[in-house]
C-alpha positions as semicolon CSV with decimal commas, in nm:
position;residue;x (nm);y (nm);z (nm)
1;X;7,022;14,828;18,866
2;X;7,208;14,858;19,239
3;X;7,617;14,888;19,187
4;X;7,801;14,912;19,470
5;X;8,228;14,962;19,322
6;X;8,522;15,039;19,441
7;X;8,899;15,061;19,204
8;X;9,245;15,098;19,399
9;X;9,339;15,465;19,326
10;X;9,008;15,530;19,115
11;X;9,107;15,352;18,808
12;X;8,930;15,053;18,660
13;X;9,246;14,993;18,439
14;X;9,339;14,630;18,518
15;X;9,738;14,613;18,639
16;X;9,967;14,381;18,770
17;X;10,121;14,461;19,100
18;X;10,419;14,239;19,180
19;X;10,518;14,448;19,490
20;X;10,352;14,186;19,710
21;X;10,193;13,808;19,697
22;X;9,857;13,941;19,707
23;X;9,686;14,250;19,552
24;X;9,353;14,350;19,591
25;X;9,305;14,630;19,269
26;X;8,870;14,678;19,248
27;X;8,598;14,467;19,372
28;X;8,210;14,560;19,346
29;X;7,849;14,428;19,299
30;X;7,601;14,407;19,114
31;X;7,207;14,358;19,137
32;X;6,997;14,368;18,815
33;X;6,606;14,516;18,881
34;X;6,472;14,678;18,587
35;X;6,784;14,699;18,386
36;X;6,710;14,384;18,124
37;X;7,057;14,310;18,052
38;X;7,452;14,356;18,139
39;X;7,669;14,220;17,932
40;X;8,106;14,174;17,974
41;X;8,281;14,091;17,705
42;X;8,698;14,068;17,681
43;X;8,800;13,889;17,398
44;X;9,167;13,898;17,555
45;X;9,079;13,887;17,929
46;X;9,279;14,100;18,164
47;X;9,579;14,100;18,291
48;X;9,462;14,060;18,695
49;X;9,240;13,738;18,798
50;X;8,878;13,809;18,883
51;X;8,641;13,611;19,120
52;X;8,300;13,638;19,102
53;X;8,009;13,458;19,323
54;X;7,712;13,448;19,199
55;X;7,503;13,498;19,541
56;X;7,133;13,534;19,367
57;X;6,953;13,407;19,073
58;X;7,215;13,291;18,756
59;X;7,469;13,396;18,546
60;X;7,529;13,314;18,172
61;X;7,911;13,256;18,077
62;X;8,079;13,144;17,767
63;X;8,405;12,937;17,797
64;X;8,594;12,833;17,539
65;X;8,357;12,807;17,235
66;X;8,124;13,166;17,232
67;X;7,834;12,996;17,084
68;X;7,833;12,728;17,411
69;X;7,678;12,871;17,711
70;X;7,758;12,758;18,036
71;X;7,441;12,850;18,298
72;X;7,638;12,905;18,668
73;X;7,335;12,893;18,954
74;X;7,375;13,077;19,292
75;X;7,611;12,922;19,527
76;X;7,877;12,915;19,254
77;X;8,175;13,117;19,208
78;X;8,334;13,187;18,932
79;X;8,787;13,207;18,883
80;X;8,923;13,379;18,537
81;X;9,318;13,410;18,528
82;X;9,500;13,652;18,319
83;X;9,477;13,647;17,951
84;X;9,169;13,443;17,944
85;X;8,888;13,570;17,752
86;X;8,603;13,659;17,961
87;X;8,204;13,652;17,848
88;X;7,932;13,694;18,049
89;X;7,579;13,832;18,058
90;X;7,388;13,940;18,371
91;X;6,967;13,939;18,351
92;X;6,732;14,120;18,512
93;X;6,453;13,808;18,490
94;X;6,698;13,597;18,653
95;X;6,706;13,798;18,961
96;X;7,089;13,798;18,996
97;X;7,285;13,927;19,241
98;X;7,639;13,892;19,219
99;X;7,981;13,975;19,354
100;X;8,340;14,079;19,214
101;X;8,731;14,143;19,294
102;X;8,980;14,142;19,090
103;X;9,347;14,109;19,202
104;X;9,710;14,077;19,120
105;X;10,015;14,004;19,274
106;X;10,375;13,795;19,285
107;X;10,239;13,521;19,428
108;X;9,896;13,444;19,298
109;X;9,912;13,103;19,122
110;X;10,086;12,941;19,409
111;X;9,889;13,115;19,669
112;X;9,579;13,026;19,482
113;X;9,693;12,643;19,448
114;X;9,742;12,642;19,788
115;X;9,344;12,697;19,878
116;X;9,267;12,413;19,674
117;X;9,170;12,704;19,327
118;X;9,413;12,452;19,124
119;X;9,452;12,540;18,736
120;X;9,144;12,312;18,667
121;X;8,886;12,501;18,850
122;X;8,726;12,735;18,691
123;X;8,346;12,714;18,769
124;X;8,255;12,563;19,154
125;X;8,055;12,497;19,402
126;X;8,114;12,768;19,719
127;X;7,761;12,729;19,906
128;X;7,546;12,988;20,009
129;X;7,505;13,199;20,259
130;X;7,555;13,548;20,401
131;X;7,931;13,509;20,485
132;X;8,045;13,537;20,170
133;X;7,836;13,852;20,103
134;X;7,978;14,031;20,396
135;X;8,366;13,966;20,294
136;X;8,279;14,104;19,967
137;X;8,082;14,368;20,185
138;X;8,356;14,445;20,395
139;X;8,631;14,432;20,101
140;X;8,390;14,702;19,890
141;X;8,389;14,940;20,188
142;X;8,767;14,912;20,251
143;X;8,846;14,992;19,934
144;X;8,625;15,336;19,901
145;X;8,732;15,424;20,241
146;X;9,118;15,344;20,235
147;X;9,180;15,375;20,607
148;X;9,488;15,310;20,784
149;X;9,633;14,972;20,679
150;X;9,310;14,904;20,457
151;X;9,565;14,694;20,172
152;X;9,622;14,456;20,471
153;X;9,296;14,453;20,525
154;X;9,188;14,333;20,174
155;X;9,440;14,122;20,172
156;X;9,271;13,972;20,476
157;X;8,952;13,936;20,381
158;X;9,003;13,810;20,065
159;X;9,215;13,529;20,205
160;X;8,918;13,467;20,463
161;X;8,722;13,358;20,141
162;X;9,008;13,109;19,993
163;X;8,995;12,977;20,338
164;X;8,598;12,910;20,340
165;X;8,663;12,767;19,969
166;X;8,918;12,543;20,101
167;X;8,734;12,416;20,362
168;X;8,408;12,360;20,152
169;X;8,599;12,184;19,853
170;X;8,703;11,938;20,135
171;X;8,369;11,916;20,303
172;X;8,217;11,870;19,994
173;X;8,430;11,556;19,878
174;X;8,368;11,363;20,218
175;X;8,007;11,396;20,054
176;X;8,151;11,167;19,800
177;X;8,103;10,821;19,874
178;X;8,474;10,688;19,928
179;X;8,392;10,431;19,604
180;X;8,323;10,707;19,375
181;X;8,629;10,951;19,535
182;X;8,901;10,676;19,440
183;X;8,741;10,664;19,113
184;X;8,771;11,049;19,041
185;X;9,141;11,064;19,174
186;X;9,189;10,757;18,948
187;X;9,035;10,901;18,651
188;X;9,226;11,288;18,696
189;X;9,543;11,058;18,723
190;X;9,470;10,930;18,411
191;X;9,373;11,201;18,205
192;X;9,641;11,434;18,379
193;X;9,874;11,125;18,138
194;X;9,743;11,075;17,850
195;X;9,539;11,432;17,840
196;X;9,731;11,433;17,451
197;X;9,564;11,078;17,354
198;X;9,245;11,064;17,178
199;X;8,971;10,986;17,511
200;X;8,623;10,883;17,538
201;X;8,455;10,958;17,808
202;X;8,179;10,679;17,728
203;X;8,454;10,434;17,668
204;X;8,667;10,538;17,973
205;X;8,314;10,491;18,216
206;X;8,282;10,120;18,074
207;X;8,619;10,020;18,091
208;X;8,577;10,133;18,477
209;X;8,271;9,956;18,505
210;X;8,013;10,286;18,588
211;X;7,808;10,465;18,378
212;X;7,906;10,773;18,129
213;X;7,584;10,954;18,354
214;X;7,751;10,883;18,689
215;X;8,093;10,910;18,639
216;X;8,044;11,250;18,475
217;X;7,793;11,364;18,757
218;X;8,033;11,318;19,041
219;X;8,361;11,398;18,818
220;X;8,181;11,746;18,817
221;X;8,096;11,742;19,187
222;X;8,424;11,664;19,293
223;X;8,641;11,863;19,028
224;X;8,373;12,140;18,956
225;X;8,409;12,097;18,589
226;X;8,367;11,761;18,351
227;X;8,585;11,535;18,203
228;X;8,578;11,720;17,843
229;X;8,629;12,050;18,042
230;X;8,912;11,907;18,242
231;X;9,107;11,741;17,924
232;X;9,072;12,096;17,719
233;X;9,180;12,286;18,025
234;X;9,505;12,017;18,090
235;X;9,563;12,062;17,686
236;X;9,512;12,438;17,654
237;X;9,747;12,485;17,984
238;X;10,011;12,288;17,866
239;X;9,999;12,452;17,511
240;X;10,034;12,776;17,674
241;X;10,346;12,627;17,825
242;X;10,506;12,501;17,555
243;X;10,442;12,820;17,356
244;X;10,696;12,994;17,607
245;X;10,961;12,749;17,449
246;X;11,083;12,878;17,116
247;X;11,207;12,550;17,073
248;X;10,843;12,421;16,955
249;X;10,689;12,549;16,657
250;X;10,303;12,592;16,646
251;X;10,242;12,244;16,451
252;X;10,460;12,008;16,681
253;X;10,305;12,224;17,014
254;X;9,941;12,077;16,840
255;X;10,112;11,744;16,807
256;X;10,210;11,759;17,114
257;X;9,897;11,844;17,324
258;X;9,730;11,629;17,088
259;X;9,595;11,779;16,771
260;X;9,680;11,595;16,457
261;X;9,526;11,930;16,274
262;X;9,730;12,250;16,372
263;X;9,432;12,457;16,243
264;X;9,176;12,304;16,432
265;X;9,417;12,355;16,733
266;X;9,458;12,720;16,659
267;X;9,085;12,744;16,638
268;X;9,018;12,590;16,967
269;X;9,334;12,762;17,160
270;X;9,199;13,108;17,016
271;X;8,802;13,013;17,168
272;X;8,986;12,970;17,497
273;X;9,264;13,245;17,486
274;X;9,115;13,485;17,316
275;X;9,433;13,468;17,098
276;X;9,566;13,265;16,816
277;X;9,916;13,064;16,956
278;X;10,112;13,303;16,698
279;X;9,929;13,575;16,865
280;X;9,940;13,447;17,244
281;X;10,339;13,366;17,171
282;X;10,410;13,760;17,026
283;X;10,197;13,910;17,375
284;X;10,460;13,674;17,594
């Protein structure tokens, strides 16, 4: 197995840093040969974000339900934000090769909406090629050589890859026909509403007049993630909201976001948290 690390001040402790917008804290990579397997797992995340592009072979994730696994192929990238539980495994007869940073800041979120990495992207589309492999190049080698002004320089680089991201997600939606773009917009307007009401995807596609197979292939293009994903992650981010509101007990929070059953919400929040809401609220 080929690593090639590097950790802000030699620690691989996760942080937050609020001293500036954006903080790079470790980055890396990792190439599997002979080694059959490398597995994560963080049943409570971290408390940085982490981006990883998977620039060879595959990757096997788990989001949101453990026993569901979600296959990301090379060209993808991959965004986890604090406090969400992270699994992954890394194969040697996949031939993967992938890349890593992690980082913190004051202004992350905003900065990250910004680029286009909105709350409801989580697995995307990036594109291949080498350019991506020499930022991540470039931000490894600052960080084990901390020259003069080498924060600004991850800083830099790292923003250099939001900006190719940025540019892609646009590129890749003038690949849309314009037909099925208004359709997409239409249908994240409408599930951005009524996220909390019961919604069939089959239903929704023939009320619309296009097929469940085609509306959910180009939902995914365009969003990176599908409808089901995109109505958990709107639920799951609102609950998380709502849970910072001692106003709303746990049972009208499920009500709310649109579970009838309060247990079967606490089951499904914990899958994507890593934390029961009782939990989640306590760790605020």
């Amino acid at each position: 197995m080929y690593t090639n690390n590097a950790y802000l001040n030699n620690s691989t402790i996760d942080r937050k840093d609020k001293s500036k917008p954006l903080v790079v804290t470790m980055c890396g990579a990792y190439k599997l040969y002979t080694h059959p397997k490398l597995p994560t797992w963080r049943p409570r995340g971290r408390v940085d974000f982490q981006l990883i592009f998977i620039a060879a072979g595959k990757a096997h994730f788990h989001f949101n339900n453990d026993e569901e696994e979600t296959i990301v192929h090379a060209g993808h990238m991959v965004l986890y934000r604090p406090k969400e539980p992270q699994k992954y495994e890394y194969y040697a007869k996949d031939q993967v090769e992938v890349y890593w940073v992690h980082f913190t800041g004051n202004n992350v979120t905003n900065l990250l909406r910004s680029y286009g990495l909105t709350n409801d992207k989580r697995v995307f589309h990036c594109g291949s090629g080498s350019e991506y492999q020499y930022l991540f190049r470039a931000m490894i080698n600052e960080l084990q050589m901390c020259q003069d002004s080498y924060s600004e320089m991850l800083e830099m680089y790292l923003r250099h890859i939001f900006i190719k991201l940025q540019r892609h997600f646009k590129s890749s939606i003038t690949t849309v026909n314009s037909h099925a773009a208004e359709e997409i917009d239409k249908a994240i307007s409408y599930f951005s509403e009524h996220y909390n009401e019961p919604i069939s995807i089959d239903d929704y596609a023939e009320q619309n007049h296009v097929s469940a197979s085609w509306f959910i292939r180009n939902f995914r293009l365009y969003a990176g993630i599908t409808p089901k994903q995109f109505i958990l992650q709107k639920r799951i981010y609102n609950a998380e909201a709502l849970l910072q509101n001692t106003q709303y007990n746990i049972n009208e929070i499920a009500q709310i976001v649109g579970y009838d059953n309060p247990l079967y919400f606490s089951r499904i929040f914990q899958k994507a948290k890593g934390l029961s809401p009782s939990e989640y609220r306590k760790n605020i």
